[in-house]
C-alpha positions in Angstrom: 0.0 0.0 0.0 2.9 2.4 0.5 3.2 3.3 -3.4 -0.3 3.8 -4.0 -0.5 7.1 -6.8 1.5 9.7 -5.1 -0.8 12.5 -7.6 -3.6 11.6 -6.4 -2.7 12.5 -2.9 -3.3 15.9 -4.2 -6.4 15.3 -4.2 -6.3 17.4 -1.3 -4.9 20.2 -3.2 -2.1 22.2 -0.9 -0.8 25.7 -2.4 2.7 27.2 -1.9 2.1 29.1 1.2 3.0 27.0 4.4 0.6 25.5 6.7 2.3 24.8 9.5 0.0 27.5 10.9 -2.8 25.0 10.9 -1.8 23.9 14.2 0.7 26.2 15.2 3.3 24.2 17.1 3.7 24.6 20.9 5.0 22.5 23.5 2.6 19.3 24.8 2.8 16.0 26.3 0.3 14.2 23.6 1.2 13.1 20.2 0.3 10.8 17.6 2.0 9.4 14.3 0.5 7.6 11.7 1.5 4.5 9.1 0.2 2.4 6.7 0.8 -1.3 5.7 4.7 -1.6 4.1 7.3 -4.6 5.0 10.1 -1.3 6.3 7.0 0.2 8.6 5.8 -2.9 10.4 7.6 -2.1 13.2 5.5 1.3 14.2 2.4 -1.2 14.7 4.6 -3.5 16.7 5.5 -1.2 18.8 2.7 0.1 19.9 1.5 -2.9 20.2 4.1 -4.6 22.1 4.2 -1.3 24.0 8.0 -0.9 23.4 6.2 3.2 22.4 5.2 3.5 25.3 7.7 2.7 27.5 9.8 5.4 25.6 6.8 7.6 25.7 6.9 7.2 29.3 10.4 7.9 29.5 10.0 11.3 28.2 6.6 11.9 30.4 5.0 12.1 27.2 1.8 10.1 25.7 2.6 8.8 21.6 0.3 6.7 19.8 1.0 5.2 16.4 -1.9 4.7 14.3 -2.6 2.5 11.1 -3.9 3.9 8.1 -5.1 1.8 5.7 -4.9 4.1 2.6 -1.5 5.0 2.1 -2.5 8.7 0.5 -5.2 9.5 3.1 -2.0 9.2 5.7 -0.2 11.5 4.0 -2.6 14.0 3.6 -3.9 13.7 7.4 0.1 14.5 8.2 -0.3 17.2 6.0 -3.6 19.1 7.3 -1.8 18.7 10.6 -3.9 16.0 12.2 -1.2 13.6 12.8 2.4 15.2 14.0 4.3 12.2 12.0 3.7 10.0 9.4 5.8 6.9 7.4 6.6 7.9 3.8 8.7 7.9 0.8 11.0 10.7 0.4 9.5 10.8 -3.2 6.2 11.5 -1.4 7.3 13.7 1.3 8.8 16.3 -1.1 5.8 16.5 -2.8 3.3 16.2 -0.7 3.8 17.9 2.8 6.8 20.1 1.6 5.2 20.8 -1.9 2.4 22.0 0.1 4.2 24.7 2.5 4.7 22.0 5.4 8.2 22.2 6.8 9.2 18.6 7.4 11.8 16.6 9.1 12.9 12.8 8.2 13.8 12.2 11.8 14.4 8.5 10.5 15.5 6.8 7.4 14.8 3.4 8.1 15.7 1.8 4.6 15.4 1.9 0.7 13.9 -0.3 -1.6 16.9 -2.6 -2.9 14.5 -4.9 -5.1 11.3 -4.7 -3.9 10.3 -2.3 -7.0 11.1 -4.0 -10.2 10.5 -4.0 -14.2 9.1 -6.9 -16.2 8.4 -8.1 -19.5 6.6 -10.5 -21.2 8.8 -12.8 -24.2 11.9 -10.2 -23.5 14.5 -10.6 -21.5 16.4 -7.3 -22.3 15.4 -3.9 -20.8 15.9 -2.3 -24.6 13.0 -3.9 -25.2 10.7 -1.9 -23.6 10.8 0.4 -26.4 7.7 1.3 -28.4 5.8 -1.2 -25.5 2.8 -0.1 -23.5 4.0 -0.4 -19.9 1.2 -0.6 -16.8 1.8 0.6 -14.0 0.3 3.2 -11.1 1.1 6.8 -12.8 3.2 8.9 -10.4 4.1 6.5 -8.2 7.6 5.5 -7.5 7.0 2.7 -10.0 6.7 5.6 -12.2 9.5 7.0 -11.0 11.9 3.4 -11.4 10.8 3.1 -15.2 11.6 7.1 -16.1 15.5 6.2 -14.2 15.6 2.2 -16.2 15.0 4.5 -19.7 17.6 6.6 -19.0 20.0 3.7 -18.4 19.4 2.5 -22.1 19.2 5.9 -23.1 15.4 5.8 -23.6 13.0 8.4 -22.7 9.2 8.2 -21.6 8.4 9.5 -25.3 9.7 5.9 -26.5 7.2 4.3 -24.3 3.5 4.8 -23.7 2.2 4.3 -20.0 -0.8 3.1 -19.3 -2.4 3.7 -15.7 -3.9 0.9 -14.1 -4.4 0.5 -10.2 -2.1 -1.8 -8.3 -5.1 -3.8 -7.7 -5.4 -4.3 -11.1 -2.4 -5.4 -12.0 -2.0 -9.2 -11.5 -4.4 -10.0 -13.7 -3.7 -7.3 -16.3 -1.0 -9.0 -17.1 -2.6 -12.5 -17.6 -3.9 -10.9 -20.2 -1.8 -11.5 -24.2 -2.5 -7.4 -24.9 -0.5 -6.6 -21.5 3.3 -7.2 -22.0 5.1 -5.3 -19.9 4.3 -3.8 -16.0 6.1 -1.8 -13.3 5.3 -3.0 -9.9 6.0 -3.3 -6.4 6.3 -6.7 -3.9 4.5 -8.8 -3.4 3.2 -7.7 -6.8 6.4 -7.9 -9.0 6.7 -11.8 -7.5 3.4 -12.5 -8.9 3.9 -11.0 -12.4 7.8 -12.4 -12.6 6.9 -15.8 -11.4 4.3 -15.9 -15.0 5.3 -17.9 -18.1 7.6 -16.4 -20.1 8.0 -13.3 -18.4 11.3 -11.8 -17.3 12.2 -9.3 -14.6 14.8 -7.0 -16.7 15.3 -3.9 -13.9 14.5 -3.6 -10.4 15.1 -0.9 -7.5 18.8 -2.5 -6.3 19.8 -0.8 -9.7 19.4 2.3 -8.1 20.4 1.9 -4.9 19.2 4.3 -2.5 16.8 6.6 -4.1 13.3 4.9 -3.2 14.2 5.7 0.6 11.1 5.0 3.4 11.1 7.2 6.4 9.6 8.7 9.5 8.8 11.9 9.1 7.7 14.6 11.7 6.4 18.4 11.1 9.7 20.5 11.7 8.2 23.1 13.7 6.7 20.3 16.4 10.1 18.8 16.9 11.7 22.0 17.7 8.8 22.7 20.2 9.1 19.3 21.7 12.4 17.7 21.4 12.0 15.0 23.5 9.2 13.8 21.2 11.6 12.8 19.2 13.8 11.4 21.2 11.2 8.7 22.4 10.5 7.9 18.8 13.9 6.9 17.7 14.6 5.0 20.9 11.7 3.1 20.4 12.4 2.4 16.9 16.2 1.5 17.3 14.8 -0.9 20.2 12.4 -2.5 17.8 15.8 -3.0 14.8 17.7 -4.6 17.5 15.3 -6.8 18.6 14.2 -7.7 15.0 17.5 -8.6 14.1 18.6 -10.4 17.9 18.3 -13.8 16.4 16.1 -15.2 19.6 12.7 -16.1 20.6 11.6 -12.7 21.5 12.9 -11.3 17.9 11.5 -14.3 16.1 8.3 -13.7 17.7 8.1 -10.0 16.8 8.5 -10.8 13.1 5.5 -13.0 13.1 4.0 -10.8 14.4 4.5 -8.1 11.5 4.3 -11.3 9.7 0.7 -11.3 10.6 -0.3 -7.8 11.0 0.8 -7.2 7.3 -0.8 -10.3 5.9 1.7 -13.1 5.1 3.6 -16.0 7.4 6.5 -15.7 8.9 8.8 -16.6 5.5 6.6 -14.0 3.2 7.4 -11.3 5.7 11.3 -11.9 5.6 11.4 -12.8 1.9 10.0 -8.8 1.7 13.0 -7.5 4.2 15.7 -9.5 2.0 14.9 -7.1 -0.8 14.4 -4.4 1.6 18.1 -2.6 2.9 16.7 -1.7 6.3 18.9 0.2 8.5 18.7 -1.7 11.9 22.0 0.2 13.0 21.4 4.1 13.3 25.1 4.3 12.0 24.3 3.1 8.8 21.5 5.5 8.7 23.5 8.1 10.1 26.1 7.4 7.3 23.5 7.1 4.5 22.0 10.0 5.4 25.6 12.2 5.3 26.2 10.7 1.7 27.5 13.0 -1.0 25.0 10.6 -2.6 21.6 11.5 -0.8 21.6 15.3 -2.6 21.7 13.7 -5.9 19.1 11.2 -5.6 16.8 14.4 -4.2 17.7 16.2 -7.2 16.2 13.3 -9.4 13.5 13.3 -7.5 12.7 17.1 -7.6 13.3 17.0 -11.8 11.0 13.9 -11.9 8.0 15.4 -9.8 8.6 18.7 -11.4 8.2 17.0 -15.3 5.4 15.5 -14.0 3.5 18.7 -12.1 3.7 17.1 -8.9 6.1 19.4 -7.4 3.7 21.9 -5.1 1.2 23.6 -7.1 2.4 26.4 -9.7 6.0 25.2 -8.9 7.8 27.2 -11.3 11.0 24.8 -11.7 12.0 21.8 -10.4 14.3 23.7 -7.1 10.6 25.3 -6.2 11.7 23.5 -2.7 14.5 23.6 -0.7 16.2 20.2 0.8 18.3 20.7 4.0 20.5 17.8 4.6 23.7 17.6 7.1 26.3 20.1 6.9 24.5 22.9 5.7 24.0 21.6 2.4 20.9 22.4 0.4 19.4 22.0 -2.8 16.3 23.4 -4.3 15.6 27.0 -3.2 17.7 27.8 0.2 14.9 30.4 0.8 11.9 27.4 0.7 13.2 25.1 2.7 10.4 22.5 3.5 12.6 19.0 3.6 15.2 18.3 6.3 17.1 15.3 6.5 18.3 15.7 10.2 20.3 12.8 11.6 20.7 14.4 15.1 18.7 12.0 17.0 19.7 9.4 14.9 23.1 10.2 16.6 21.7 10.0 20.0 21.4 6.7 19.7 24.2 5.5 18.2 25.7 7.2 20.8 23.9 5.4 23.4 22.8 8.9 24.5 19.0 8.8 24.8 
């Protein structure tokens, strides 16, 4: 559900003036974060179930509830009008959406990237090239969008050699079945599905592009400032979760059946998701991902893409309309719109034992 059509999240149409003024931030005890069904955000539901959030809730003295949202977009745009103070998203998603729309936004946690769970396939051709003159299915202005418009470039094709066809991730499975559908864009458990078919062959997937279809907790800037230890007990609690996913014992096996469950597979479906998924269960390798000469780049691909596609904040007028902060006082985009921040601050905390 998490790369349901990132346009029509728009739906809720934002305009370039912030909005952080809907609820103008102040300092509270009582706060709430929202996520939807992905193998990378699991853990938020287990948390809060397991009450692992509330212990570092009640660390802090403060009250944080995590709530599941079935519809991927309607999160988003809940974060967005201010009725949640965090939400999981893409970084695709969170530069259009919330800082598109005025709301200045923090990725307090990049918890991994898509490293094959986003993949191109076709049906009797077993060469990317091939693509070429095909009709291609897949959700328009999604991030399987934006994995086919970086495969063209890599065999120096364009979207003008190609004809995309929009058809709902629901949809999609048996679209292909179908002889007139030859070649689809998809996401797991989706782009198993479709590559396991007869005579079909998976010719480009997201560990091509390492790093650039990133997941992350995100939290309105101006609340985190106001509340710092908000924060805090967020990333503690999620760093607790990595390590106990990844403990090797009882307890951790038991806490990935139970994502298993909550997200709708067994135990083997869920970890056959995080094999293709590069989480970042150590906040040093977010911390170093994150500090990347690499990460400015990738948001610069980003920002071209959604602006080519006018889904970069309404009447954007290029694609630097928005400014990205990121560590070291680097920025892209306009440095006087600054709406994305990739802070790893608290992500140090913890790596530093410090929280």
């Amino acid at each position: 559900m998490r790369r349901l059509l990132a346009g029509l999240a728009l739906a809720v149409t934002f305009s370039a003036t912030p909005l952080s003024g809907v609820a103008k931030a102040q300092e509270k005890t009582a706060f709430s974060v929202c996520w939807s069904i992905y193998a990378g955000w699991m853990p938020w539901g287990y948390m809060q179930d397991s009450g692992i959030l509330k212990k570092w809730a009640d660390t802090y003295g403060l009250t944080i509830e995590a709530v599941q949202i079935n519809d991927y977009v309607e999160s988003i745009n809940q974060y967005t009008a201010g009725q949640y103070d965090g939400c999981t998203m893409t970084n695709m998603d969170a530069l259009s959406i919330p800082a598109g729309g005025g709301v200045d936004t923090t990725a307090l946690i990049v918890g991994d990237y898509s490293n094959g769970n986003d993949g191109i396939v076709l049906k009797g051709k077993d060469q990317l090239a091939a693509i070429a003159g095909q009709q291609v299915n897949l959700v328009e202005l999604s991030v399987s969008h934006y994995l086919l418009a970086r495969a063209l470039e890599s065999v120096e094709l364009s979207e003008r050699d190609i004809t995309v066809v929009n058809t709902s991730d629901a949809d999609l499975v048996a679209a292909y079945q179908t002889p007139d559908v030859t070649a689809v864009v998809t996401w797991n458990p989706l782009l198993s599905e479709v590559a396991a078919a007869p005579d079909s062959h998976q010719v480009f997937d997201s560990s091509k592009i390492p790093g650039e279809i990133i997941d992350l907790m995100v939290v309105n800037t101006e609340t985190l400032k106001a509340n710092p230890d908000f924060g805090k007990a967020l990333v503690g609690a999620w760093y607790e979760t990595m390590e106990l996913m990844q403990s090797d014992t009882p307890e951790g096996e038991a806490a990935l059946e139970a994502m298993a469950e909550a997200s709708g597979t067994d135990l083997a479906g869920y970890k056959a998701q995080l094999a293709t998924t590069a989480m970042f269960y150590d906040p040093k390798d977010a911390i170093a991902f994150t500090e990347a000469e690499k990460l400015p780049e990738t948001m610069m691909f980003v920002s071209k893409f959604l602006f080519d596609h006018g889904i970069l904040g309404q009447g954007a007028p290029s694609a630097d309309f928005v400014g990205i902060a990121y560590p070291g006082d680097k920025t892209t985009g306009d440095a006087a719109n600054i709406k994305l921040r990739y802070d790893p601050s608290v992500m140090k905390m913890a790596a530093d034992a410090a929280l």
